[in-house]
C-alpha positions in Angstrom: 131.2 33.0 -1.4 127.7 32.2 -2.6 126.4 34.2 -5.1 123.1 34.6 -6.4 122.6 36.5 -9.9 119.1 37.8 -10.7 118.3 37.7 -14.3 120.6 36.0 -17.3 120.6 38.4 -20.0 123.6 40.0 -22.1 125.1 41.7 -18.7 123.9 39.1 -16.0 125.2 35.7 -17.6 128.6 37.5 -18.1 128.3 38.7 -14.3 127.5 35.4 -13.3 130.7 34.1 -15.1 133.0 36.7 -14.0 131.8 35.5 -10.3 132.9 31.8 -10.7 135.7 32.6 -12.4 137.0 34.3 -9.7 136.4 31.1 -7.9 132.6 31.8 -6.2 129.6 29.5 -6.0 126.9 30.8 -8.3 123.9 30.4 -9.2 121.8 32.4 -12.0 118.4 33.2 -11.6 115.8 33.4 -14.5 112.6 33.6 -15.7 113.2 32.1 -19.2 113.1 28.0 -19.2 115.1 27.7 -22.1 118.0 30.5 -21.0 117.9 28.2 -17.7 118.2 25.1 -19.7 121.2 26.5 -22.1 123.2 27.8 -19.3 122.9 24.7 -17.4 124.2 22.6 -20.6 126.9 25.0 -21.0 125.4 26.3 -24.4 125.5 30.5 -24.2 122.1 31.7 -24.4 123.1 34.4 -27.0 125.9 34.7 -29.5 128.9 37.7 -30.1 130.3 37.7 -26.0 133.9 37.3 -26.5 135.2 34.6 -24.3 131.4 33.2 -22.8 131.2 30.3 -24.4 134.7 29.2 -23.6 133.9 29.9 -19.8 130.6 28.6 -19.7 131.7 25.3 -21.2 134.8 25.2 -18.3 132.7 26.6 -15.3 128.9 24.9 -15.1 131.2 20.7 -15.6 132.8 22.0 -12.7 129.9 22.6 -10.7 130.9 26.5 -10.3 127.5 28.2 -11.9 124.3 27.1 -12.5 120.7 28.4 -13.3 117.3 27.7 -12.3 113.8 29.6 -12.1 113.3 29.0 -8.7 114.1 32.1 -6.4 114.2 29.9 -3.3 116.9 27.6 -5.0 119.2 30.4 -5.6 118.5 33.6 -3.0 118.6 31.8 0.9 121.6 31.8 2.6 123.8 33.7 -0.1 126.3 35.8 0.8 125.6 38.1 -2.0 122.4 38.9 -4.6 123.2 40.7 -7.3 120.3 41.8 -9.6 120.1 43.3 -13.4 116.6 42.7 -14.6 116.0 45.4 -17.5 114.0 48.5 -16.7 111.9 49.8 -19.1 110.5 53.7 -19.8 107.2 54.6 -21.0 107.9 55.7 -24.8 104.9 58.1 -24.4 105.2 59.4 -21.0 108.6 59.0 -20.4 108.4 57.4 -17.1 110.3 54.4 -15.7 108.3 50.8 -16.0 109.5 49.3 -13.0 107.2 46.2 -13.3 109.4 43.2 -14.2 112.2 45.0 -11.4 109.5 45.0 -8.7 108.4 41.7 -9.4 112.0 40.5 -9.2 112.6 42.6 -6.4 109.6 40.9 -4.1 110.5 37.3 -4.8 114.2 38.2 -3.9 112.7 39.6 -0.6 110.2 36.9 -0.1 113.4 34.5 0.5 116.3 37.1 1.6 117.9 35.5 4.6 120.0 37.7 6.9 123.9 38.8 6.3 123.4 38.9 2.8 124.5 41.5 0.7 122.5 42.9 -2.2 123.7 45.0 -5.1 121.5 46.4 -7.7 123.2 47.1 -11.3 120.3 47.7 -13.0 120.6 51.7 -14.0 118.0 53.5 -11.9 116.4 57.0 -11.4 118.4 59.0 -8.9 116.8 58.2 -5.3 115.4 54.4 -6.2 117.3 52.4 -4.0 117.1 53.6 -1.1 113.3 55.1 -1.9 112.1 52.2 -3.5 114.5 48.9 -3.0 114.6 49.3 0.7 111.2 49.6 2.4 110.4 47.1 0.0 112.9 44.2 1.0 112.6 45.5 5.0 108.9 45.0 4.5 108.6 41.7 2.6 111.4 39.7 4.3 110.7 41.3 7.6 114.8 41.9 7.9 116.4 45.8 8.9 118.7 47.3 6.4 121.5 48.0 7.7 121.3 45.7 10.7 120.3 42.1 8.8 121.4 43.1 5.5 123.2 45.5 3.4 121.6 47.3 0.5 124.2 48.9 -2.0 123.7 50.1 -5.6 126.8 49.1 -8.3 126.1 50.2 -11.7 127.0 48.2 -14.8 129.2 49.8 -17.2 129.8 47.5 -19.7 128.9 46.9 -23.5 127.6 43.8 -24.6 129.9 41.7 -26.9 133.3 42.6 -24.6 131.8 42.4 -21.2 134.6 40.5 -19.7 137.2 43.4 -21.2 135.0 46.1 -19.9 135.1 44.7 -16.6 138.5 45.1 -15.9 139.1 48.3 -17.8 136.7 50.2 -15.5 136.7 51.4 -12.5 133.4 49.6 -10.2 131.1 52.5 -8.8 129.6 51.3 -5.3 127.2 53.4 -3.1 125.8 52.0 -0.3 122.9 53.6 2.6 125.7 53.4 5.0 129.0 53.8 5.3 129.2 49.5 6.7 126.8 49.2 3.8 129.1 51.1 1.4 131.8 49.0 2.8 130.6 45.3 2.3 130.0 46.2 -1.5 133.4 47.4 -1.8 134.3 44.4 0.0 132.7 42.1 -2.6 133.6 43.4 -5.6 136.9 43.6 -4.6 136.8 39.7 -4.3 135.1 39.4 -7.9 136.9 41.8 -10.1 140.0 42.4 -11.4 140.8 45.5 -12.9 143.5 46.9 -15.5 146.6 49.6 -14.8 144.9 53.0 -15.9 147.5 55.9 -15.4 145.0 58.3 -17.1 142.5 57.9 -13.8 142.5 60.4 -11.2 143.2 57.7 -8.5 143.7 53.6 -9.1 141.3 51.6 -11.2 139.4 49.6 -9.1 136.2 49.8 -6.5 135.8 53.3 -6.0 133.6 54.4 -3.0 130.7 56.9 -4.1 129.8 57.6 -0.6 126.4 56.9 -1.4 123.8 54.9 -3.6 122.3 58.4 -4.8 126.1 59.5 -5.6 126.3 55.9 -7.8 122.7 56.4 -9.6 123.8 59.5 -10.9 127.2 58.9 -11.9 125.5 56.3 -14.5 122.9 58.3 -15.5 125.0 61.0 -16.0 127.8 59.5 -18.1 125.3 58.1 -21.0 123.0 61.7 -20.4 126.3 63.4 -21.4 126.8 61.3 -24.9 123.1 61.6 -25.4 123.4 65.3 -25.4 126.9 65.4 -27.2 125.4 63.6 -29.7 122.4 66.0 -29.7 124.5 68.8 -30.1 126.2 67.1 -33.2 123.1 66.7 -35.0 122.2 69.9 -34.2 126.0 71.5 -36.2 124.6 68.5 -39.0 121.4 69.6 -39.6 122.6 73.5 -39.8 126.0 72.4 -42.0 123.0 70.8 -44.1 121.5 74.0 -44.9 124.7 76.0 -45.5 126.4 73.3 -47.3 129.4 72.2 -45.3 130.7 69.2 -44.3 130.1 68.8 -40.6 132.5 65.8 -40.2 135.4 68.3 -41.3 134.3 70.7 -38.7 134.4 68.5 -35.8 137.6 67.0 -36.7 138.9 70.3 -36.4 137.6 71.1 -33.2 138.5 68.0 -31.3 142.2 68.8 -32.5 142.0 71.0 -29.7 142.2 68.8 -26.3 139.1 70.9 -24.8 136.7 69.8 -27.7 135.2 66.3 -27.7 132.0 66.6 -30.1 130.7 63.1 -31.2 129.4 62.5 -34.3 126.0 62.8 -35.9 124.0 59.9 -37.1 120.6 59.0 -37.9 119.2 57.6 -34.8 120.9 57.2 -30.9 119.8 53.5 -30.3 120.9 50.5 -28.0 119.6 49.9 -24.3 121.4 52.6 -22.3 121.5 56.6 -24.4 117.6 56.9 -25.6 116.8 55.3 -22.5 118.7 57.0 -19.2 118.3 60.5 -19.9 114.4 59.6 -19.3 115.3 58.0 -16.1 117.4 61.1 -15.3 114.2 63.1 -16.4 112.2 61.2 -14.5 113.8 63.1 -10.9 114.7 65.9 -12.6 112.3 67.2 -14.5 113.8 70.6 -15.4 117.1 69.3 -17.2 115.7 71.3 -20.5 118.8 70.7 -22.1 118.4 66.8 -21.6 115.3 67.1 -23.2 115.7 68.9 -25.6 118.8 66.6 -27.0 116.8 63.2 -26.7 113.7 65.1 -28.4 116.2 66.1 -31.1 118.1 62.8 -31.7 114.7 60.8 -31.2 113.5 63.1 -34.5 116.7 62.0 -36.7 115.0 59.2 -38.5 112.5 61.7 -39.7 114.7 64.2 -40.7 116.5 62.2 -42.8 113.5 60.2 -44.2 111.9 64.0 -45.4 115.4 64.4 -47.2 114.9 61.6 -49.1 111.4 62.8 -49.5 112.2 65.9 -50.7 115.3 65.1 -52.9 113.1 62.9 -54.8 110.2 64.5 -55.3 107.6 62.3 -53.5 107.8 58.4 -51.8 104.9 57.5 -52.5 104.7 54.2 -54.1 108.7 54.1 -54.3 110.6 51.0 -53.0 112.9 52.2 -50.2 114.9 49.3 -48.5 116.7 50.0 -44.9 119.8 48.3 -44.7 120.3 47.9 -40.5 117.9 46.5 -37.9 120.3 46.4 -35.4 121.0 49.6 -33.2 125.2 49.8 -34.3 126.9 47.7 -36.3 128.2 44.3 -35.3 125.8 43.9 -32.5 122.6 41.7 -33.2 120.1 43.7 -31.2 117.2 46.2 -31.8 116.9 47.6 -28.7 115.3 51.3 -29.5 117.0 50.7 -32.6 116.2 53.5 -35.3 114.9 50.8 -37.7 111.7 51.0 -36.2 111.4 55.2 -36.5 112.5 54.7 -40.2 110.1 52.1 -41.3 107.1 54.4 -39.6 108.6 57.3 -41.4 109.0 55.9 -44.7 105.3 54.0 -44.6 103.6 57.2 -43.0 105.3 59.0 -46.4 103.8 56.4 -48.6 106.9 54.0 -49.3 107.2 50.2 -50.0 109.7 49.4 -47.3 111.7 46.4 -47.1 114.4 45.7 -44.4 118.1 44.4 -44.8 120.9 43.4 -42.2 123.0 40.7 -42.3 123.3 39.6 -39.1 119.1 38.5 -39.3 117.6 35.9 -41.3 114.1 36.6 -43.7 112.3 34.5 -40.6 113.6 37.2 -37.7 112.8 40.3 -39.9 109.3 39.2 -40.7 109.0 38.3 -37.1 109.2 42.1 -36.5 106.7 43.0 -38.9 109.1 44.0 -42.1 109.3 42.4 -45.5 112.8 41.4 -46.1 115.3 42.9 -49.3 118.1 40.9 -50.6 121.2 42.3 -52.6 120.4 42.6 -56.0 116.4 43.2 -56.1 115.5 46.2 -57.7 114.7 49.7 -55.2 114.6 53.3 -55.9 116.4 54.8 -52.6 118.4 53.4 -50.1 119.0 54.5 -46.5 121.5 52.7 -44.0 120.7 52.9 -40.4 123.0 50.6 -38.8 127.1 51.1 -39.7 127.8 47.0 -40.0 130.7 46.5 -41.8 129.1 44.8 -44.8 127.8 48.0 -45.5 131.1 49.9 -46.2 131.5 47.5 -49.8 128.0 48.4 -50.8 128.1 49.4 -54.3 124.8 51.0 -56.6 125.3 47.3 -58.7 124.0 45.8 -55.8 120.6 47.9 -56.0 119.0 48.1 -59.3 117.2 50.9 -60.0 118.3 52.8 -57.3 118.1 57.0 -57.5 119.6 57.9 -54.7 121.3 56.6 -51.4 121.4 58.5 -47.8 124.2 57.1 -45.2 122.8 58.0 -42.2 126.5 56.5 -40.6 128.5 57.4 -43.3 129.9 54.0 -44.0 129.6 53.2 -47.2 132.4 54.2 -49.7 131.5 57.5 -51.6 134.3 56.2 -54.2 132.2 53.0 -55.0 128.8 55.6 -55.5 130.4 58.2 -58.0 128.0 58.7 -60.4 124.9 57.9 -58.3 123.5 60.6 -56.0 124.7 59.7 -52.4 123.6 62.0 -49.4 124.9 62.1 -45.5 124.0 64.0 -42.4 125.6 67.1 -42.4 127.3 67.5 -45.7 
């Protein structure tokens, strides 16, 4: 087949690899120069996904995938488009952005040629594809949905850094507008995937037919919703274990003992590109999931409750050095997406603090590119807090910050051994 891959980020380059490795024709589609100009020297644009490198470096030689910016270089005459630009939400009104999709989505249109298949991955509100996606391709390209081309929505599931794992270990969600729609997607993927034994499913891994594209929206939207709200609901048994003086971890190791209980854990903020950011698009079509809100009000409030802790334990922050070890969103992953680095620095400054960032994985230039003043090992601070749980972290020791009063895990990494004798606070203890 020929395969056309809208947009080369941390899910699509992978995509596009797991495509002609399976043998395919691809080419990658994107608005970024340079990510075109790295993927066609076989240099990954990014770094930490196992395995692209040593693909990349096999596949684009051997004339397999290649990238451009060009729409009508890649989208004509392919037998299959399959699109992952990012979709943003409104931080204030909660409401899906969809303006780099739609732009994507009308020059994909503008050169859609018939018997094509395309498959949206992006995650969407409930309802998008077939409300949105298909009057908008039928009346650009002039082609019939259904009759010219098939329209199907196939949600990723994977986490950047072990894409290629995640791939095969689950199962591939396709929902089409048809049942011959439904078909050809389950058809395709079928060609590009393999997939691991998993005797704990209810049925095969593999494609599994949703019977629709609305069945598919939800069944992604619904699966991060869920942690969102587990999580929720563990910082809600943190924050009350706070006030009565119990240790909440304890608690929820007790409960999941029993096979009916699967609590998650608390944590100072719920960051990354998927759980802060699909319950909103759930929210956007279903307004009255109160419980939905309520969780991703209450985890989106984390950062603050844990900055007042501080605030109160020591008296006042005004004028106090606090440094934030973390930028990223979870440890081992460079990447601030909705990361709860930004929520802690407003917090701390808003209380009056000198804040100064830490994380290893970013150099002094890329944290004052976002606006922070970097802190190195060894410079003198009065609090602490760590907000992402990268490894590093877990040997952190009160010789390493001079001066410091007091330090609040908000991951419970670091080693309470190594902090006897200086105060050290967690959520939920």
């Amino acid at each position: 087949m020929r395969i056309a891959v809208v947009a080369m980020g941390k899910i699509g380059l992978p995509l596009a690899v797991q495509f002609a490795d399976a043998g395919h024709e691809v080419v990658g589609v994107d608005v970024n120069q340079e990510t075109v100009n790295l993927i066609n020297k076989a240099i990954e644009p990014f770094p930490g996904e196992a395995y692209l490198q040593e693909k990349l470096s096999k596949l684009v030689p051997a004339g397999r995938l290649r990238a451009t910016t060009d729409y009508s270089e890649a989208i004509p005459d392919a037998d299959a488009v399959v699109l992952v630009v990012p979709l943003f939400v409104n931080d204030e009104t909660w409401e899906p952005d969809f303006a780099w999709m739609d732009a994507a989505t009308e020059s994909l249109a503008e050169h859609l040629t018939p018997n094509t298949l395309v498959s949206y991955e992006t995650t969407l509100p409930v309802g998008t594809t077939r409300g949105r996606w298909k009057p908008m391709l039928e009346e650009i390209s002039g082609l019939e949905e259904g009759k010219d081309f098939h329209l199907v929505f196939s949600p990723e599931r994977v986490l950047t850094g072990r894409v290629f794992a995640d791939l095969r270990k689950y199962p591939k969600l396709v929902g089409g507008l048809s049942q011959a729609g439904t078909e050809a997607g389950i058809a395709f993927y079928k060609d590009v995937l393999q997939f691991d034994d998993r005797p704990d499913l209810p049925r095969p891994n593999g494609v599994w037919d949703m019977g629709s594209a609305e069945a598919a929206e939800m069944a992604k939207l619904a699966e991060t919703t869920y942690r969102d709200v587990n999580i929720g609901l563990a910082n809600q048994f943190a924050v009350y274990a706070d006030k009565i003086g119990i240790d909440v971890n304890k608690v929820i190791d007790a409960c999941n003992s029993q096979p009916y209980s699967h609590i998650h854990r608390p944590g100072i903020a719920v960051g990354g590109h998927c759980i802060p950011v699909y319950p909103r698009l759930y929210l956007s079509t279903d307004p009255d999931a109160t419980v939905v809100r309520t969780a991703r009000t209450f985890n989106a409030g984390m950062p603050g409750y844990v900055v007042n802790r501080v605030k109160d334990t020591l008296g006042s922050l005004q004028g106090a050095t606090v440094a934030v070890l973390g930028a990223s969103y979870r440890g081992g992953v460079k990447e601030t997406a909705f990361s709860g680095v930004f929520a802690t620095v407003d917090e701390l400054k808003q209380a009056g603090a000198n804040v100064l960032v830490h994380d290893p994985m970013y150099s002094d230039q890329e944290i004052e590119s976002f606006g922070w003043n970097p802190y190195h090992l060894g410079d003198a601070v009065d609090a602490v807090i760590v907000q992402a749980d990268h490894k590093e972290y877990s040997k952190v020791q009160p010789t390493d910050f001079p001066g410091v009063k007091l330090l609040f895990d908000g991951r419970r990494v670091t080693d309470p051994v190594l902090w006897a004798g200086t105060p050290r606070m967690v959520i939920g203890e």
